[in-house]
N, C-alpha and C positions, 0 to 999 in steps of 0.2 A: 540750303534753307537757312534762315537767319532763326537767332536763339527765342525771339518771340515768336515767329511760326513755327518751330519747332516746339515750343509750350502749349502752343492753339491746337497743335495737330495731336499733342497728347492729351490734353484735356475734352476733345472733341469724343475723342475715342477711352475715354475713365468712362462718360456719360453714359454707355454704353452699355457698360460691364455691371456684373451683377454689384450688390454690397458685399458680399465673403472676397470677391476676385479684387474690390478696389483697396480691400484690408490688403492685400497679398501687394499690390502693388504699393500704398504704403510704407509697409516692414519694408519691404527692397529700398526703397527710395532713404527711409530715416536708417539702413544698412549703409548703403554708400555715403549719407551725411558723415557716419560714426567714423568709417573707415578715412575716408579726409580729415578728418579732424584729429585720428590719431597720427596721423604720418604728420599733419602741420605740426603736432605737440612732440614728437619726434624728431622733428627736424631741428623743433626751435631747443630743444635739449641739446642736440648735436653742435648746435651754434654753440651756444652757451659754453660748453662743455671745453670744445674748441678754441677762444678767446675766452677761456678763465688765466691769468694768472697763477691759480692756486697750486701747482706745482711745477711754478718757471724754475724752480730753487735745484730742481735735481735734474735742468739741465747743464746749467754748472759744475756739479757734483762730479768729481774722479771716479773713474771705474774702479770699483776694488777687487775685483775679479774677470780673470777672462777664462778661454777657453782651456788654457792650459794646466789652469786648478781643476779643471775635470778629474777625478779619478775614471769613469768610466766615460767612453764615450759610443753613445747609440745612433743610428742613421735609420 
């Protein structure tokens, strides 16, 4: 089915339904807008985040410690 028959075939079948049941579908439907639009805002942080700059400085940076300054070591 193509995404405008599949909107006809929903809508066909809302007309149906009581008003308390078209609420319910609804909330689901403005549910999975929410839920898209957090993972795009998400995502687009992760980009961001990713291609920041903001601390290229301390890949340069010397280790000043390694494992062997452990006093304890745990596994």
């Amino acid at each position: 089915m193509t995404r405008q028959n599949l909107i006809e075939n929903a809508l066909d079948k809302l007309e149906k339904l009581p008003d308390i049941k078209i609420e319910e579908v609804s909330d689901f439907a403005e549910f999975l807008l929410k839920k898209i639009e957090d993972k795009n805002l998400t995502e687009g942080i992760r980009t961001l985040a990713t291609n920041s700059t903001s601390y290229k400085f301390l890949k340069d940076e010397e280790e000043l410690y390694s494992t062997k300054d452990l006093k304890d070591v745990y596994k």
